[in-house]
C-alpha positions in Angstrom: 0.0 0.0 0.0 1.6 3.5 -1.2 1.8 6.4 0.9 -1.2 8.3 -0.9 -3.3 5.6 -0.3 -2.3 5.0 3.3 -2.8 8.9 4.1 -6.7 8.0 2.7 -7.3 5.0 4.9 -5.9 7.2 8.1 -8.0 10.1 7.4 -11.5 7.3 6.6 -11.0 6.0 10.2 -10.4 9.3 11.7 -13.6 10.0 10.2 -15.1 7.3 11.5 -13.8 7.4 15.0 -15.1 11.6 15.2 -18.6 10.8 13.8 -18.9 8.1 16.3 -17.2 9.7 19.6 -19.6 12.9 18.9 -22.5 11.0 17.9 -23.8 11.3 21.5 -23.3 14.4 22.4 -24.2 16.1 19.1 -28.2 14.1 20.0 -28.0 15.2 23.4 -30.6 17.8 24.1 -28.7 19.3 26.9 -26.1 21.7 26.8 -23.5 23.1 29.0 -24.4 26.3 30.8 -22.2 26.7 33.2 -21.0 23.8 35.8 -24.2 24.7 38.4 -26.8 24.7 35.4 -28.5 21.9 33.5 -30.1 23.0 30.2 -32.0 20.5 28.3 -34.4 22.0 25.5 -36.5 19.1 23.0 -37.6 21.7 20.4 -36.4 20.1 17.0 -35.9 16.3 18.3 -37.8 14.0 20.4 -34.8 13.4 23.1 -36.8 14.5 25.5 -38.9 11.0 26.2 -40.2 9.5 29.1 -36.7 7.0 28.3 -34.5 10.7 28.8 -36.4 11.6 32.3 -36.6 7.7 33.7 -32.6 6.7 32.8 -30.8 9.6 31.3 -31.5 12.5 33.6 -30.0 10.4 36.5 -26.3 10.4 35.4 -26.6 14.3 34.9 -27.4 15.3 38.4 -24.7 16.5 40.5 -25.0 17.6 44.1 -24.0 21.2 42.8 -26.5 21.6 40.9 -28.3 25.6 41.6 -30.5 25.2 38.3 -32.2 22.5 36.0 -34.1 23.6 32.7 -35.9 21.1 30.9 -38.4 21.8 28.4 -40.2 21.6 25.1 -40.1 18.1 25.7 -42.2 15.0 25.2 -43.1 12.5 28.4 -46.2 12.1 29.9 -44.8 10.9 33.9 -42.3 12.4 36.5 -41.3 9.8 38.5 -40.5 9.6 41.9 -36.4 10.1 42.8 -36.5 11.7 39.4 -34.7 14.6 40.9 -32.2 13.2 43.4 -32.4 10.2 45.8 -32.9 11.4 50.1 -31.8 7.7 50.7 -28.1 6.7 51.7 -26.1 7.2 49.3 -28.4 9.0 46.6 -27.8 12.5 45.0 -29.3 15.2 47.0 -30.1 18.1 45.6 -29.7 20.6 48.6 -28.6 23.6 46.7 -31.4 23.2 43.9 -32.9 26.6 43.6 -35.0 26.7 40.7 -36.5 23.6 38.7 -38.2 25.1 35.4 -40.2 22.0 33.3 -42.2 24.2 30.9 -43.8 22.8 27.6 -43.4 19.3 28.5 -47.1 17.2 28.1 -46.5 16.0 31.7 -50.0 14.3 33.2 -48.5 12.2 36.0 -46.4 13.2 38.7 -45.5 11.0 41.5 -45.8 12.0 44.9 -42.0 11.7 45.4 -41.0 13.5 42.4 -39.9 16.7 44.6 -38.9 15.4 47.7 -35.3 15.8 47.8 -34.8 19.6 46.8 -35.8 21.8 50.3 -34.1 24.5 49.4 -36.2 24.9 45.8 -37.4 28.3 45.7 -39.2 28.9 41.7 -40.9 25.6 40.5 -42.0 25.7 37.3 -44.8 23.2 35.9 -46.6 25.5 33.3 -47.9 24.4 29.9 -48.2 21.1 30.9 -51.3 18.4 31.0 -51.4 17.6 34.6 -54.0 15.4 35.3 -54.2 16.1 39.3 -58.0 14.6 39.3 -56.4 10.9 38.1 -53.4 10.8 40.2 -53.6 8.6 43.9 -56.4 10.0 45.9 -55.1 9.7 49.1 -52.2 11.9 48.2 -52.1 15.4 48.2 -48.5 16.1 49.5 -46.8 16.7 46.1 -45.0 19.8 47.3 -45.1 19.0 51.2 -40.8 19.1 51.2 -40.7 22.5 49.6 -40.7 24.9 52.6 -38.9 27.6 50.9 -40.9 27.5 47.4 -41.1 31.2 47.1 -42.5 30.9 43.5 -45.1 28.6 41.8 -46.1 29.0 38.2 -49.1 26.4 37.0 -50.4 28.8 34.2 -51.9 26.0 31.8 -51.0 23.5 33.7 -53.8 20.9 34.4 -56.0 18.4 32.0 -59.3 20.6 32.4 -61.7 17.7 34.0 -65.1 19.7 34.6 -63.3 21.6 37.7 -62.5 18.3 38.9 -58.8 19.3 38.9 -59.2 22.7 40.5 -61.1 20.9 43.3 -58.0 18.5 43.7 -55.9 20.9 43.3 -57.6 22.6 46.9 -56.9 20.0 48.4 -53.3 19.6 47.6 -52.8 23.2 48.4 -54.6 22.5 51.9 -52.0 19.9 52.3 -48.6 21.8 51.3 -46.4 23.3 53.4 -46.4 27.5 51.6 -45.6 29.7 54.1 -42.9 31.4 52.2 -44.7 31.3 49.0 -44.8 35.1 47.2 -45.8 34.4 43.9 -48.9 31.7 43.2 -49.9 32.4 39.0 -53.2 29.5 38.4 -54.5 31.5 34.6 -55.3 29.5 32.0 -56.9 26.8 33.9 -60.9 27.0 33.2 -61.0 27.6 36.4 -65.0 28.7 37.0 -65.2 29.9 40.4 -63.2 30.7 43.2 -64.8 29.0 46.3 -64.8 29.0 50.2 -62.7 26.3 50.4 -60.3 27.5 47.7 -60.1 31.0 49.2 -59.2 29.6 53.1 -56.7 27.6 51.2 -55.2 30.2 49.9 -55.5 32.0 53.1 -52.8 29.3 54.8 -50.4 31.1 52.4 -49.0 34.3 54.9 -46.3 35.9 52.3 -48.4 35.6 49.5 -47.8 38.8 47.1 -49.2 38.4 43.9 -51.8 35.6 42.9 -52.5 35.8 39.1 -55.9 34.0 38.0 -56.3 35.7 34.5 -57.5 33.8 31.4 -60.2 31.5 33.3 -63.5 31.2 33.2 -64.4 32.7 36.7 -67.6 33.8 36.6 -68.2 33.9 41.1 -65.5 34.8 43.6 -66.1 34.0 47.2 -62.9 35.8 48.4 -63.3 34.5 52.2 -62.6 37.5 54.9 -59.6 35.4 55.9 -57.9 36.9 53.5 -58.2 40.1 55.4 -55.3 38.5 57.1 -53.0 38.7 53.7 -51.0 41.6 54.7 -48.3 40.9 51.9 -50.8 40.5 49.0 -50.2 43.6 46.1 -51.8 42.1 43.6 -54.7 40.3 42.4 -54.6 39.6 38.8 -58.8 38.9 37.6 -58.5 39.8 33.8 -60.2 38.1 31.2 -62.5 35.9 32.9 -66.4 35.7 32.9 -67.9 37.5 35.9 -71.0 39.7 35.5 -70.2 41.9 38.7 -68.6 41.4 41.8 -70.0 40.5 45.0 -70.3 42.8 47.9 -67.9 40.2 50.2 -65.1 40.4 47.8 -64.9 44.4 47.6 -65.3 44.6 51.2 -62.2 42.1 51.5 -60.1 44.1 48.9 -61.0 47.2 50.9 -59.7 46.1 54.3 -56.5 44.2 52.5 -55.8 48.1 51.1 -56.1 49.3 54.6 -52.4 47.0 54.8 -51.0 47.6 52.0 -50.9 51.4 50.3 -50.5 50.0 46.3 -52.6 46.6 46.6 -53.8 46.0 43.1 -56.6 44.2 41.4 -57.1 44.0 38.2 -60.7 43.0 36.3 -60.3 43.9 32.9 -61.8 41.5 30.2 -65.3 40.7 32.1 -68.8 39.9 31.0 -70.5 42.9 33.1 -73.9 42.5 33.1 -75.0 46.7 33.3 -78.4 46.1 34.8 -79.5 47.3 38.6 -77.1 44.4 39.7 -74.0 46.5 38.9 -75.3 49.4 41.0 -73.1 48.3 44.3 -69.9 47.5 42.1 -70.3 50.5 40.0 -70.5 52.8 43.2 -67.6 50.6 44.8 -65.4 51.5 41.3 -66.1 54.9 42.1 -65.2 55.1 45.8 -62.7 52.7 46.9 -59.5 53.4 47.5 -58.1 50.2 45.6 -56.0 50.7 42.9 -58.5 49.1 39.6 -56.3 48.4 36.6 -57.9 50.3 33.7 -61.3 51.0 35.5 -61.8 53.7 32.8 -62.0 50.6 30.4 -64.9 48.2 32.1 -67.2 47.8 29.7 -70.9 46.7 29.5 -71.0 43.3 27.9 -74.8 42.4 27.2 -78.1 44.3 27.3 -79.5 48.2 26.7 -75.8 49.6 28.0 -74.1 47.6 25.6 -70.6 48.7 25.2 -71.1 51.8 27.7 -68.2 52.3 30.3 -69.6 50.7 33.2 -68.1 54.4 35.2 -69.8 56.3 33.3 -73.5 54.9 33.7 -76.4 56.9 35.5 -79.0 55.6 37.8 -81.2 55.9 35.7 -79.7 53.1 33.0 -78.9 50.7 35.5 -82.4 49.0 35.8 -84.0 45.5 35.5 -87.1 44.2 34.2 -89.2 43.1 36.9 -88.2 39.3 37.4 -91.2 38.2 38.6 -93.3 38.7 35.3 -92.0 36.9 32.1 -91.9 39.3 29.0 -94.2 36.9 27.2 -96.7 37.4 29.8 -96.0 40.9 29.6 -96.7 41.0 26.1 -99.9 39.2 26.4 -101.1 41.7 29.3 -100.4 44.4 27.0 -102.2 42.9 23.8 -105.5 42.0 26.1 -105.3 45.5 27.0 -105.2 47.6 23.4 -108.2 44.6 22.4 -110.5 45.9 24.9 -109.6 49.3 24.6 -110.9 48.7 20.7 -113.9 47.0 21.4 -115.3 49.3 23.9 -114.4 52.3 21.1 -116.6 50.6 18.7 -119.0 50.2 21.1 -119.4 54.0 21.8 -119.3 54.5 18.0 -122.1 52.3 16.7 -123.8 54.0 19.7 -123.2 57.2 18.6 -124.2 56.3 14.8 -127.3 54.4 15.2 -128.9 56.4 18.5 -132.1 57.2 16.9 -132.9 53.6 15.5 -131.8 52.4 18.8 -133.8 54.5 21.1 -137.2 53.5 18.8 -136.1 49.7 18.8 -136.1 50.0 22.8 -139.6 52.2 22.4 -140.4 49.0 20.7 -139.2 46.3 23.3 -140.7 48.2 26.3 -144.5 48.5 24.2 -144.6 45.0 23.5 -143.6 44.1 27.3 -146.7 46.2 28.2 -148.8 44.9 25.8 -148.0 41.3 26.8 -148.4 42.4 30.8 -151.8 43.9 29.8 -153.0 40.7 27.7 -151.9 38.1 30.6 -154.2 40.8 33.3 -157.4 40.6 31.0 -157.1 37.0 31.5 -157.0 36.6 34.7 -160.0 39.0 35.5 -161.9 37.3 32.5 -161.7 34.1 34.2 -164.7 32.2 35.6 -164.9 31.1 39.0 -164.6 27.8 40.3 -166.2 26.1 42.9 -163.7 26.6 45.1 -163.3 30.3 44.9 
């Protein structure tokens, strides 16, 4: 073999040997940040498999770890010990501060799956399919080792289950250790009301400081007066959901929370107000309080005669209702009855009117023929002859 040809074998297996060293890392979806960040991102390429999180994730933990990042992938369960073993000899995660797993079609997490991170502080599960209403009934401690999660992002997050998941979801929160938790953002969730329970639950929470429930379907709040308590909230973010007004318990509750807290916030843009005499309370509440109202100027009337109006801008007089107790049907027919006899007795007073003359001789007529009758049945009585009797 010449040297030419030798040079081209040499440089075939070098080939070779490079494709097949780097054949692993160049399909690995996760990328060096720096030595205390893990960075795994599945756009483009399905590494990101249920295979990735059960055996792959494992040999990248390190006890170092401050930050892991993985999205825009495709599994459906977190297991449990996915993050870090607390048994002897496991890989703790003690200095894990922030655990982002956006975009990722997860439905299943085990109870276990977040146990061994206690210093955790932002926890991100958004954009997933989190189907809290399926998972074991008789556990709701999910985030029960997480006593310095300071922020909580579930925007999107749940399979919607008719509420079933938001009721779960109370319970979980009922059962979680938040005291430190700031930040709590639920939009995006069909959520359709905002209970009792759901309110004291939220109530547990003491640092709470901003609680974002935009994009739902909310059409009742029952903000309990435990949440007078919430000293720490600033902001309450309500936009874009359905409600129609807002009860009197709720505004009394933001009133007193403002009484705390100088800048507190709430913010109800995006409604369905309904501008009948039900808005009169809210619409003299928008008007008075000292709360700050993101973009009151902008509440608009969503049904009905105020249609489109700015709900601040409406007089006394055009917030009404119809009288509930009478259906407009039966309205309609009361007023119909009413313009037929109206009719009828004016043609009565007309042909009246018209025919008097003929009228008056036709009763001449009827009383001399009632007389004559009278005076026929007399005569025949005193013609009669007498009986024996008599």
């Amino acid at each position: 073999m010449d040297n030419h040809t030798w040079g081209k074998v040499c440089i075939l297996v070098f080939v070779i040997m490079v494709s097949f060293l780097t054949k692993g890392i160049l399909s690995d979806p996760c990328r060096p940040v720096t030595n205390h960040i893990l960075w795994c991102n599945g756009s483009g390429n399905s590494e990101i498999n249920q295979t990735f999180i059960t055996e792959v994730l494992k040999t990248k933990l390190k006890s170092d770890l401050q930050e892991i990042h993985i999205f825009n992938g495709n599994f459906s369960e977190l297991p449990a010990n996915a993050f870090g073993n607390c048994a002897l000899g496991g890989v703790k995660l003690n200095n894990l501060a922030e655990l982002v797993l956006s975009n990722n079609e997860i439905s299943l997490i085990h109870g276990k799956t977040f146990h061994c991170m206690p210093n955790l502080k932002k926890l991100f599960l958004d954009n997933n399919r989190w189907q809290i209403h399926m998972d074991n009934k008789n556990h709701t401690g999910y985030f029960n080792n997480l006593p310095n999660l300071v922020e909580l992002d579930l925007t999107s997050a749940f399979y919607v289950a008719e509420n079933l998941h938001i009721i779960r979801f109370r319970q979980v929160l009922e059962n979680s250790n938040f005291r430190k938790l700031e930040t709590l953002r639920l939009g995006a969730n069909d959520m359709q009301f905002v209970d009792d329970a759901f309110g004291k639950a939220l109530c547990t929470m003491d640092s709470l400081k901003h609680v974002n429930l935009q994009l739902n379907s909310l059409y009742k709040l029952e903000f309990t007066h435990c949440f007078q308590k919430a000293k720490n909230l600033e902001k309450i973010d309500l936009s874009n959901n359905a409600l129609s007004t807002l009860d009197k318990r709720s505004m009394d509750v933001f009133d007193f929370i403002r009484q705390s807290n100088k800048n507190f916030t709430v913010n109800l843009l995006g409604q369905q107000w309904s501008c009948d005499c039900h808005i009169k309370e809210f619409n003299n509440w928008i008007h008075n309080t000292k709360v700050h109202l993101t973009g009151k100027d902008k509440f608009i009337c969503h049904d009905g005669a105020n249609f489109h109006k700015k709900i601040i801008h409406l007089t006394e007089a055009e917030m009404v209702c119809n009288d509930p107790g009478i259906d407009s049907s039966v309205q309609a027919g009361v007023v119909v009855m009413i313009v037929l006899l109206v009719i009828i007795a004016v043609a009565v007073v007309v042909v009246v009117v018209l025919y008097r003359s003929r009228l008056t001789s036709f009763a001449r007529g009827v009383r001399k023929s009632l007389a004559r009758e009278s005076h026929v049945q007399y005569s025949s009585v005193d013609n009669a002859p007498l009986t024996a009797e008599a």
